[in-house]
FIZA-174207 format. One record per residue: z, x, y of N, C-alpha, C in turn; residue in three letters; chain. Coordinates in Angstrom, 2 decimals. Each point is the difference from the previous one (the first is absolute). Layout:
BEGIN
R     n_pz     n_px     n_py    ca_pz    ca_px    ca_py     c_pz     c_px     c_py  rest  kette
R        Z        X        Y        Z        X        Y        Z        X        Y   ALA      A
...
***
This chain:
BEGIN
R     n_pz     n_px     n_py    ca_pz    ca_px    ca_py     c_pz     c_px     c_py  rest  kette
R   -10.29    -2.52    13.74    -0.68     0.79    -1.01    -0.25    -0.86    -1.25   UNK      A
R    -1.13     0.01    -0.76    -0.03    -0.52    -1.21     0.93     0.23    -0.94   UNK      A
R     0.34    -0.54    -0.63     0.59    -0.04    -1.03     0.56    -1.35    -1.24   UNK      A
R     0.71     0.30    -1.41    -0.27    -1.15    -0.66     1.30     0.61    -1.25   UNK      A
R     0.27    -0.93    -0.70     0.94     0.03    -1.39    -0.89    -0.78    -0.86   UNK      A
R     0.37     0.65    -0.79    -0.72    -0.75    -1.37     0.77    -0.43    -0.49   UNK      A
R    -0.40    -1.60    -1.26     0.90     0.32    -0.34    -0.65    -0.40    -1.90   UNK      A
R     0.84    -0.30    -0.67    -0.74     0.14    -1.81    -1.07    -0.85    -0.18   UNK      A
R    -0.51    -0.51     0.67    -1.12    -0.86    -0.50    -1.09     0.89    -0.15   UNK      A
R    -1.70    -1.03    -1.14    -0.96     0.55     0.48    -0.53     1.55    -0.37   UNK      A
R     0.62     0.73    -0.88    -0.01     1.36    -0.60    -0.76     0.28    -1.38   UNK      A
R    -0.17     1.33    -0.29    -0.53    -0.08    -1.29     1.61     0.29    -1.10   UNK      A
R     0.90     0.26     0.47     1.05     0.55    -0.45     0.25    -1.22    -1.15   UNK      A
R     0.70     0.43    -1.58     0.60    -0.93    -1.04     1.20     0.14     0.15   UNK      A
R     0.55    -1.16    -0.68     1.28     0.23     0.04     0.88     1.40    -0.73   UNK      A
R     1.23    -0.04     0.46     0.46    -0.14     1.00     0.02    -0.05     1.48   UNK      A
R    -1.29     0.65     0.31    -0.23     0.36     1.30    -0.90    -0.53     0.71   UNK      A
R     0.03    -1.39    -0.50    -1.39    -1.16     0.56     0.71    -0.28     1.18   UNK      A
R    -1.02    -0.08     1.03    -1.44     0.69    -0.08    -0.42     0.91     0.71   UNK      A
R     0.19    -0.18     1.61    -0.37     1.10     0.98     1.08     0.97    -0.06   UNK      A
R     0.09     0.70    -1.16     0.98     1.50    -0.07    -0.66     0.96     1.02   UNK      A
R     0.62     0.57     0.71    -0.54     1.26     0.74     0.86     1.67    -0.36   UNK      A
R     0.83    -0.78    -0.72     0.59     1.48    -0.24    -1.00     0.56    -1.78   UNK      A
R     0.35     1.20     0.50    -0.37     1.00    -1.93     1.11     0.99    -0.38   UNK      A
R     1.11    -0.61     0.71     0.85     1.16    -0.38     1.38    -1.47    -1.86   UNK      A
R    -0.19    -1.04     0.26     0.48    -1.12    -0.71    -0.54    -0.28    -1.27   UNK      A
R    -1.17     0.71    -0.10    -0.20    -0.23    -1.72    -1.58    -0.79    -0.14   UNK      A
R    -0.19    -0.64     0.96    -1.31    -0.93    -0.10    -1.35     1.29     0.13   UNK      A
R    -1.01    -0.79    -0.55    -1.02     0.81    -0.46    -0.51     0.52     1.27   UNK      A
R    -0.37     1.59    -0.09    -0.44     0.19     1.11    -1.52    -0.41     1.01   UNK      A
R    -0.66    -0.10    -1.25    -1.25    -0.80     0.07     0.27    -1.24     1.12   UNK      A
R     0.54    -0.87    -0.21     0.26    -1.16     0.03     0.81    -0.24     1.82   UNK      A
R     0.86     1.03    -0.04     1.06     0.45     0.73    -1.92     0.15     1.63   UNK      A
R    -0.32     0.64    -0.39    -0.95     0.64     0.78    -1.36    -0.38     0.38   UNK      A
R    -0.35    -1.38    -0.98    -0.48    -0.95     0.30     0.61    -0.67     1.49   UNK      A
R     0.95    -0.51    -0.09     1.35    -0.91     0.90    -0.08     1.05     0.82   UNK      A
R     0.33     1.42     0.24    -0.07    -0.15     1.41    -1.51     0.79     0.41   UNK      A
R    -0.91    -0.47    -0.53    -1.61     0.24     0.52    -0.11    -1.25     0.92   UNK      A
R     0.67    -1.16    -1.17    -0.27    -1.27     0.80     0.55     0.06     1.57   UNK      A
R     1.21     0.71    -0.17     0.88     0.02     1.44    -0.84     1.05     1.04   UNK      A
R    -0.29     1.04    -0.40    -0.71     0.91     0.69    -1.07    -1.08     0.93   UNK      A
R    -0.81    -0.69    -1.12    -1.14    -1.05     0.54     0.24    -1.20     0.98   UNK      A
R     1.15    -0.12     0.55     0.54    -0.86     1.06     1.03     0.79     0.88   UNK      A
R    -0.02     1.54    -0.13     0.55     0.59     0.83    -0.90     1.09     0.73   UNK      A
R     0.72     1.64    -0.21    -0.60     1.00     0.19     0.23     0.91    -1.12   UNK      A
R    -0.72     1.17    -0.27     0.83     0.82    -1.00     1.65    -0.09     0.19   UNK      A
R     0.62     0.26    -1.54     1.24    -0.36    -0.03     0.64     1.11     0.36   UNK      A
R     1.29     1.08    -0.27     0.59     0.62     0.13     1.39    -0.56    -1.44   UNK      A
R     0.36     0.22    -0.26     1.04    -0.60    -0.86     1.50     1.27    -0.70   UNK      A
R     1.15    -0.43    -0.14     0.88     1.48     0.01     0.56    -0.33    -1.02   UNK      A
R     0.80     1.18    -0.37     1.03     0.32    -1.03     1.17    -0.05     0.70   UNK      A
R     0.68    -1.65    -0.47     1.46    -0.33     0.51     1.18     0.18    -0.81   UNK      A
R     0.66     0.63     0.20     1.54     0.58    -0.10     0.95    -0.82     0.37   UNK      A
R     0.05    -0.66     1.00     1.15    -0.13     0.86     0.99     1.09     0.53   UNK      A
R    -1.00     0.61     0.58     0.37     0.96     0.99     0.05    -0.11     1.68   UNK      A
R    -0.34     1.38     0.84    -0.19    -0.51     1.40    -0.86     1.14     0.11   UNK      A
R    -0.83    -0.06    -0.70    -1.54     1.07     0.44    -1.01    -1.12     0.28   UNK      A
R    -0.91     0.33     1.33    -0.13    -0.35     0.66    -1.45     0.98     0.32   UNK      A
R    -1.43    -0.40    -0.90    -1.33     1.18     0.27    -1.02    -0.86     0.96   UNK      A
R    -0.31     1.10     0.78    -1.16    -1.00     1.03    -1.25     0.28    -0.92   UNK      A
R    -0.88    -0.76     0.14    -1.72     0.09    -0.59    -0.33     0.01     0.95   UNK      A
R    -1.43     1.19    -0.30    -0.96    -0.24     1.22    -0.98     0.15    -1.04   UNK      A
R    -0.07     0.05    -1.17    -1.31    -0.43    -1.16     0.92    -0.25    -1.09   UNK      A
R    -1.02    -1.04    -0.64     0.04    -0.49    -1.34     0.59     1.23    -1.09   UNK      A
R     1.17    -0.29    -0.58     0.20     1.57    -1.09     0.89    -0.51    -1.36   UNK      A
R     0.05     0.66    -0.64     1.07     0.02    -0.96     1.44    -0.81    -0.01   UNK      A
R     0.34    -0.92    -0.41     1.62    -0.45     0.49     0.83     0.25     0.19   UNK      A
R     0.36     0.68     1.42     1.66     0.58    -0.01     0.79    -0.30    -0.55   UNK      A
R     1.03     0.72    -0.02     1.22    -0.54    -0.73     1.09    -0.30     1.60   UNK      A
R     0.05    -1.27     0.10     0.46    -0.29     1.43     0.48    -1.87    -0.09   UNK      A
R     0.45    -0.16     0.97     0.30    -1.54     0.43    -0.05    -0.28     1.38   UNK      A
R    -0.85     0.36     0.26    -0.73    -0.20     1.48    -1.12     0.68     0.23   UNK      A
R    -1.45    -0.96     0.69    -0.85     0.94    -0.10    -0.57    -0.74     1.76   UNK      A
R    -0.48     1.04     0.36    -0.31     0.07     1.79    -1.30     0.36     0.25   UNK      A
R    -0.94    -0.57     0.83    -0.80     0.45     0.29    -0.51    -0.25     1.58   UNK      A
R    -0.97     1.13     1.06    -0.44    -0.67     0.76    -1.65    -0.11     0.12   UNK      A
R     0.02     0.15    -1.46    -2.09     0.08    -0.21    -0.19    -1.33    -0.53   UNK      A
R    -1.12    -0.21     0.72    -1.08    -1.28    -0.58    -0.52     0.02    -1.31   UNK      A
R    -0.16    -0.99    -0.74    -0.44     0.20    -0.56     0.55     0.22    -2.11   UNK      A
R     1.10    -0.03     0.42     0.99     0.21    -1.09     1.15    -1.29    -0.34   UNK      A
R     0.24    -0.68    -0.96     0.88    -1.09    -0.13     0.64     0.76    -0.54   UNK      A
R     1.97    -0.33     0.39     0.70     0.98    -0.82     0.90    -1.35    -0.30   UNK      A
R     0.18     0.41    -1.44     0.72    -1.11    -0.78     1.46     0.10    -0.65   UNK      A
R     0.95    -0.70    -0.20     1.37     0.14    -0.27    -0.23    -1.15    -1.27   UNK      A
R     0.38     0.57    -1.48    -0.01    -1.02    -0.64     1.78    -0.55    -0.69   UNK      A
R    -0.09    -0.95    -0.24     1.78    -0.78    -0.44    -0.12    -1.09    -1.04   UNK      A
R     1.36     0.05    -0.46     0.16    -1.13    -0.73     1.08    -0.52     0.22   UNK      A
R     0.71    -0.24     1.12     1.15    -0.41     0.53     0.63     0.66     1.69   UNK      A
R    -0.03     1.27    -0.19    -0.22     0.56     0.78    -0.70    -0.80     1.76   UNK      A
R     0.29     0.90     0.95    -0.64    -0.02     1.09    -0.65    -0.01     0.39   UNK      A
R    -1.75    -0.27     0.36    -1.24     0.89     0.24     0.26    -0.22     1.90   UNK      A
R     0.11     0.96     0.60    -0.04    -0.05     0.74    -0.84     0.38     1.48   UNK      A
R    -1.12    -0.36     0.18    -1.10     0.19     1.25     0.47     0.28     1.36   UNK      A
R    -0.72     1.03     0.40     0.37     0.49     1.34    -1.07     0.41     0.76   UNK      A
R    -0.09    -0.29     1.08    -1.24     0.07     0.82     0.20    -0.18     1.23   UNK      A
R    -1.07     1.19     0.89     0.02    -0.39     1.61    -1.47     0.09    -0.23   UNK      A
R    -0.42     0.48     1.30    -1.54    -0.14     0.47    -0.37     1.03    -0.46   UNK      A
R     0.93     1.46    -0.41    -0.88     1.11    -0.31     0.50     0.78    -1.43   UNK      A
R     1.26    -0.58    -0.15     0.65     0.09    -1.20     0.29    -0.82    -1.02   UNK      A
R    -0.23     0.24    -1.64     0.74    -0.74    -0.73     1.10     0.06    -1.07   UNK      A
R     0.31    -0.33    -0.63     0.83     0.35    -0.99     0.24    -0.97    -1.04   UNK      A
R    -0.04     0.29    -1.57     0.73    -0.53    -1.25     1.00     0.20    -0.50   UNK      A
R     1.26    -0.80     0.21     1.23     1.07    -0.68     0.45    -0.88    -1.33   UNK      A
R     0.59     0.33    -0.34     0.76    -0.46    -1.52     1.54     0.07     0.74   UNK      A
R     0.53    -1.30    -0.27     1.12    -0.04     0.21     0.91    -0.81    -0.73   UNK      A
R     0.73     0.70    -1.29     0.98    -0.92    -1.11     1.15    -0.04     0.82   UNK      A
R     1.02     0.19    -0.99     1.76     0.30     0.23    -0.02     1.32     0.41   UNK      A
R    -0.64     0.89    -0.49     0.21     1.23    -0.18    -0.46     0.92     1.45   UNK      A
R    -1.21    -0.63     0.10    -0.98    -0.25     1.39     0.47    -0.34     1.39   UNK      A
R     1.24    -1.08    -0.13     0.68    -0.34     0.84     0.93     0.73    -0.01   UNK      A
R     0.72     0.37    -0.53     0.96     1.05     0.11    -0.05     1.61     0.61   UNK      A
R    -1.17     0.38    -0.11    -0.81     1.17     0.11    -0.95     0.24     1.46   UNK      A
R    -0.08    -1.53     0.45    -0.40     0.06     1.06    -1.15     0.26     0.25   UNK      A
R    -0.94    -0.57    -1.06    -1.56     0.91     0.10    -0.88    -1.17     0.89   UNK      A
R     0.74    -1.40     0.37    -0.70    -0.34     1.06     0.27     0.27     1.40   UNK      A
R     0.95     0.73     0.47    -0.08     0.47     1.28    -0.24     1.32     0.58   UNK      A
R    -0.09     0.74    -1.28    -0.23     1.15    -0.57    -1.96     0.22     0.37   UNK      A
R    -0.58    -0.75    -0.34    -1.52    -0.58    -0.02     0.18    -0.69     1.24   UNK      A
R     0.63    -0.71     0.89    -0.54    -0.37     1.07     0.01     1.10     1.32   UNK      A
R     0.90     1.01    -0.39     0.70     0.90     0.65    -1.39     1.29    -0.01   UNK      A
R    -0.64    -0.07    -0.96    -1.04     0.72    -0.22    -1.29    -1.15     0.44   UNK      A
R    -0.32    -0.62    -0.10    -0.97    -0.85     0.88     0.11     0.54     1.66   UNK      A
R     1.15    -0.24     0.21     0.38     0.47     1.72    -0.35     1.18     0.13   UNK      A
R     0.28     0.92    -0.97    -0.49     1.56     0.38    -1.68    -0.14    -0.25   UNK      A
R    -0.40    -0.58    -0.27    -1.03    -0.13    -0.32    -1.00    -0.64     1.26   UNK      A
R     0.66    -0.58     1.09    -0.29    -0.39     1.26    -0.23    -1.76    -0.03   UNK      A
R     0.78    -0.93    -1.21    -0.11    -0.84    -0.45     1.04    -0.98     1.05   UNK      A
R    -0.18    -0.89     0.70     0.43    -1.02     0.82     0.33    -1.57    -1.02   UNK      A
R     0.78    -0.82     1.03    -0.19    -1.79    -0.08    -0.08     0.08    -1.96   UNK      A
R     0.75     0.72    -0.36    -0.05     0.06    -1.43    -0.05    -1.75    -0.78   UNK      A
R     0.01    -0.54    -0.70     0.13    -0.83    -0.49    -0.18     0.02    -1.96   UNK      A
R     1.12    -0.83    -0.47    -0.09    -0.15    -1.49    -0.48    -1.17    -0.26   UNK      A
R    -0.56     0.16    -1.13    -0.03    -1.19    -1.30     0.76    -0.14    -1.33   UNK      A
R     0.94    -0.55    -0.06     0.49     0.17    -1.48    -0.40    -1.15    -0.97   UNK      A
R    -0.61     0.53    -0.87    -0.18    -0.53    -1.35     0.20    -0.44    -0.58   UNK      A
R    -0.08    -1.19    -1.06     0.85    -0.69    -1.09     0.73     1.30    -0.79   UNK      A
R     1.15    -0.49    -0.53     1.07     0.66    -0.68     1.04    -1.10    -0.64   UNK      A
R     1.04     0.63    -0.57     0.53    -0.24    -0.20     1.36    -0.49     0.88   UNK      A
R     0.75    -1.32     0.05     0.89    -0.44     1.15     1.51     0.16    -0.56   UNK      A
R     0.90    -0.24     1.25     1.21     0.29    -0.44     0.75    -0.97    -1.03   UNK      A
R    -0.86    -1.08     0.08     0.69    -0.58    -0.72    -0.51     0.14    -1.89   UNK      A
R    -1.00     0.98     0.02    -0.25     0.13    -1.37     0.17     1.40    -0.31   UNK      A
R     0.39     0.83     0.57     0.54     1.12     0.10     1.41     0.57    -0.14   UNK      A
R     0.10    -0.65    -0.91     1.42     0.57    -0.37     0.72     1.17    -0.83   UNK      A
R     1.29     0.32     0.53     0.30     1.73    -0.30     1.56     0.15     0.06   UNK      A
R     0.48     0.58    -0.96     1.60     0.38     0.15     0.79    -0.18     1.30   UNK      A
R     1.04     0.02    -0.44     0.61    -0.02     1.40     0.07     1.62     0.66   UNK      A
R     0.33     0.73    -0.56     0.11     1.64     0.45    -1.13     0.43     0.70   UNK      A
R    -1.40    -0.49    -0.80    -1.48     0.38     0.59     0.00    -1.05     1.60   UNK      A
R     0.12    -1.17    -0.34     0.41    -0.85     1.07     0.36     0.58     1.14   UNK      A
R     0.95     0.33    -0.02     1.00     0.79     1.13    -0.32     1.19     0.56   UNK      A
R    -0.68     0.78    -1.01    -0.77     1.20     0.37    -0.89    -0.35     1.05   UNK      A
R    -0.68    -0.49    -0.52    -1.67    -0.65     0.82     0.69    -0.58     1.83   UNK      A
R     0.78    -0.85    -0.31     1.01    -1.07     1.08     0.27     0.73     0.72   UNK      A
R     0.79     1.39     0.04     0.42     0.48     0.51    -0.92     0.85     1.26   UNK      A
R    -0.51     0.50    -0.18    -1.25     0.34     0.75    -1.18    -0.73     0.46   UNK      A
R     0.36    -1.30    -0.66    -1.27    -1.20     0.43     0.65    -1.17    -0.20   UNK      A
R     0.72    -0.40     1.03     0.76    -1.44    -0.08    -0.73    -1.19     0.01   UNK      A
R    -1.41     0.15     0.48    -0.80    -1.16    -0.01    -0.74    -0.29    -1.94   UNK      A
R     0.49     0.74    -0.46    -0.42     0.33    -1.55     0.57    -1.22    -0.75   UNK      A
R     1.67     0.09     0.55     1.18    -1.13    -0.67    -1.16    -1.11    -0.26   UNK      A
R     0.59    -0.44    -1.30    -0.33    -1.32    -0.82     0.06    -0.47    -1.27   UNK      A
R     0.36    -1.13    -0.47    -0.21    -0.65    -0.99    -0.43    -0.47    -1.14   UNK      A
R    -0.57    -0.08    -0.92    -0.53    -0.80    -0.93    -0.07    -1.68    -0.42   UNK      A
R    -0.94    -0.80    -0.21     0.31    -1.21     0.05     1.35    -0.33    -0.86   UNK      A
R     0.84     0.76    -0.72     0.82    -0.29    -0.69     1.36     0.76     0.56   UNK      A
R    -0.50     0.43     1.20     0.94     0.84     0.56     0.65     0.98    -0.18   UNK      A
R    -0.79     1.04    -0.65     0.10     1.18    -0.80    -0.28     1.11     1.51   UNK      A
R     0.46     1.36    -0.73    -0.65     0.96     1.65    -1.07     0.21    -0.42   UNK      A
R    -0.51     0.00     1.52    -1.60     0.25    -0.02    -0.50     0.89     1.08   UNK      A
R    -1.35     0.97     0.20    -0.18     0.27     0.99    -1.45    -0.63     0.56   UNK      A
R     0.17    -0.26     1.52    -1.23    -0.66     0.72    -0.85     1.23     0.48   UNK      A
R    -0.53     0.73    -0.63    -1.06     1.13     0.72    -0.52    -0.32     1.48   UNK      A
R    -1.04    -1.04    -0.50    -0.55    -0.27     1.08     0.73    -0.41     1.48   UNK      A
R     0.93    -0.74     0.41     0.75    -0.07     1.00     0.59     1.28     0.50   UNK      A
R     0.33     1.09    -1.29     0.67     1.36     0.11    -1.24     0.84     1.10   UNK      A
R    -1.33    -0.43    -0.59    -1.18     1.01     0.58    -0.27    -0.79     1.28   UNK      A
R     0.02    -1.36     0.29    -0.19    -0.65     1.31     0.69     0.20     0.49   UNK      A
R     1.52     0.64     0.45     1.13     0.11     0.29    -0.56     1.57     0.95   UNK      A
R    -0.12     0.92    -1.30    -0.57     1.66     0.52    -1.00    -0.21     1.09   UNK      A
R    -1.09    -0.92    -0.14    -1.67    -0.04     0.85     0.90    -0.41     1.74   UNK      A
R     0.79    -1.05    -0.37     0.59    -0.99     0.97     0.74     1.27     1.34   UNK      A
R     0.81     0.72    -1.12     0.61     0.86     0.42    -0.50     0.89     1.47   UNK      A
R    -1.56     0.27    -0.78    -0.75     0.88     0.47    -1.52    -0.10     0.44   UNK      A
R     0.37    -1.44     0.68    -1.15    -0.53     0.93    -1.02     0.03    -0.67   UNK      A
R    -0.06    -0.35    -1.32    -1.48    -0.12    -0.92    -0.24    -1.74    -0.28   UNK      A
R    -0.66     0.07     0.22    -0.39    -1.86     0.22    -0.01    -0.41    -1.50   UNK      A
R    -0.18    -0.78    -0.56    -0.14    -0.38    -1.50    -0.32    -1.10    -0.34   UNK      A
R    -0.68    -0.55    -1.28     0.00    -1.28    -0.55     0.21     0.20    -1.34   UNK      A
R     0.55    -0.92    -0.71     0.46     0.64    -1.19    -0.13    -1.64    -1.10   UNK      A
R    -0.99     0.33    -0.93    -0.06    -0.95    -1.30     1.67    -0.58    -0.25   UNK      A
R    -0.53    -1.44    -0.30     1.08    -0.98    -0.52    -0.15     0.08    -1.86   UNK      A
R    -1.02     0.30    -0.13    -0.26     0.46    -2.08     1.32     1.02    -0.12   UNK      A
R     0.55    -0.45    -1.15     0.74     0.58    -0.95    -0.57     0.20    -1.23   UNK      A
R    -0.47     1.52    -0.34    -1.00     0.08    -1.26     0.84    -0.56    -1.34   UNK      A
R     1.70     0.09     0.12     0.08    -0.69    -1.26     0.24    -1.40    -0.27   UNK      A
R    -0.62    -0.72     1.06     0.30    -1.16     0.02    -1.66    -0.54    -0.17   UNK      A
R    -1.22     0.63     0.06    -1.11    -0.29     0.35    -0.56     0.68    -0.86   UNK      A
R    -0.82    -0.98    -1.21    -0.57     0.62    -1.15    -1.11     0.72     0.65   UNK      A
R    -0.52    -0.15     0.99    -1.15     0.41     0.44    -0.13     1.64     0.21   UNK      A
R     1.11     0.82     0.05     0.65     1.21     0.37     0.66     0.90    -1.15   UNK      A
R    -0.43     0.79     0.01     0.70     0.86    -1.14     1.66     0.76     0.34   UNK      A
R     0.91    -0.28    -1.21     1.18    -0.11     0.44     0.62     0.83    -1.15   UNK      A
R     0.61     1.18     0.19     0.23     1.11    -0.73     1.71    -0.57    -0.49   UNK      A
R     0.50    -0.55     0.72     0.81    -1.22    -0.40    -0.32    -1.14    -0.90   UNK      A
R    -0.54    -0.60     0.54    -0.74    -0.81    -1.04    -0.09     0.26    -1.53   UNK      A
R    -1.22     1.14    -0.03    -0.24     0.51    -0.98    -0.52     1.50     0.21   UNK      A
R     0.85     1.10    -0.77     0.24     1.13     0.03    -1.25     0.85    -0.02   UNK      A
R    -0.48    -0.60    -1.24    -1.13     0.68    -0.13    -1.37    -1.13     0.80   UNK      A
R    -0.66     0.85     1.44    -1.10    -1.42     0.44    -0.61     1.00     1.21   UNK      A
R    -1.02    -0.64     0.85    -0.60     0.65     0.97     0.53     0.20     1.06   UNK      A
R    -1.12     0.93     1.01     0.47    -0.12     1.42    -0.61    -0.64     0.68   UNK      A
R     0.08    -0.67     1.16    -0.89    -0.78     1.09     0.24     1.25     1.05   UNK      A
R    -0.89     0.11     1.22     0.17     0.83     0.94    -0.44    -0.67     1.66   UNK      A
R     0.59     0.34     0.71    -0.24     0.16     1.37    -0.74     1.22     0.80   UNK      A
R    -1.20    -0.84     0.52    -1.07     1.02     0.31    -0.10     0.31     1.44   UNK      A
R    -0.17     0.84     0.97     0.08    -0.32     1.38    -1.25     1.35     0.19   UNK      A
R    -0.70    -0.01     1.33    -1.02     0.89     0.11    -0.33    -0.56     1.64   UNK      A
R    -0.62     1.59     0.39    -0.45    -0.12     2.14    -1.13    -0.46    -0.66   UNK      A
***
């Protein structure tokens, strides 16, 4: 299935949110905001785009509408790009031959289970040979977090355990979410980018106040 990540280059967005911002919920002009993703629309299909929580709601599209308030969005119509936007975070792509899916997957995401949650609904959906893409994000080794949160996360996702270059606790998301797909016969390839290591990427770590990049997937 087509699909693509963006990532900050190339936008009309100012700083803070130079350049390809796709979010309007962060402060950047909306004007501007909507320029950036006309441009994206113009190398995709109409967009679809949601209101993320970090939750485990989970809305199918079958037309272009209003932004749910959700962290997963499903579709099996042509014709529609549905987009997951981040700034550290997960973007995570899902696709067979007749199904697709965008999920958002943080700490919170992983914990909550909203990616197997969304693949589990692809299948009801008559969705086969599933396969992911995961996205630049943020890595375990720049991801670092208390020890209590640590252990929380660990405990339910042992492939999570990790480090900091200074050897601080940290959690590895991404291995945590390749771990779940692995689990459950979902094929995967998954970005070596760490957005806070890669100016190129907007990093809510980094800097608090800044954009989103998004992951686009569409039949």
């Amino acid at each position: 299935m087509p699909s693509l990540f963006t990532d900050r280059r190339n936008g009309a967005s100012l700083a803070p949110f130079d350049s390809f911002n796709l979010a309007l919920h962060v402060g950047d002009s909306a004007e501007l905001v909507a320029q950036n993703r006309k441009a994206l629309a113009a190398i995709t299909v109409p967009l679809q785009f949601m209101n993320q929580v970090h939750g485990d709601v989970i809305t199918q599209i079958s037309h272009i509408q209003s932004e749910p308030t959700s962290d997963a969005l499903i579709t099996t119509q042509t014709g529609i790009a549905l987009a997951v936007m981040v700034a550290d975070c997960i973007p995570l792509l899902l696709s067979s031959t007749t199904v697709v899916a965008a999920v958002h997957v943080g700490r919170r995401g992983l914990m909550n289970n909203i990616a197997l949650k969304t693949i589990d609904a692809m299948k009801a959906l008559g969705a086969t040979n599933i396969h992911g893409q995961l996205g630049p994000s943020i890595c375990g080794r720049c991801y670092e977090v208390g020890q209590e949160l640590a252990d929380e996360v660990i405990a339910q996702h042992p492939a999570a355990a990790a480090l900091t270059h200074v050897g601080t606790h940290a959690l590895d998301l991404p291995a945590a979410l390749v771990a779940q797909l692995k689990a459950n016969d979902v094929t995967y390839e998954a970005s070596a980018i760490c957005t806070l290591e890669d100016p190129n990427y907007f990093s809510y770590r980094r800097h608090n106040i800044t954009g989103r990049t998004a992951g686009v997937i569409w039949l």
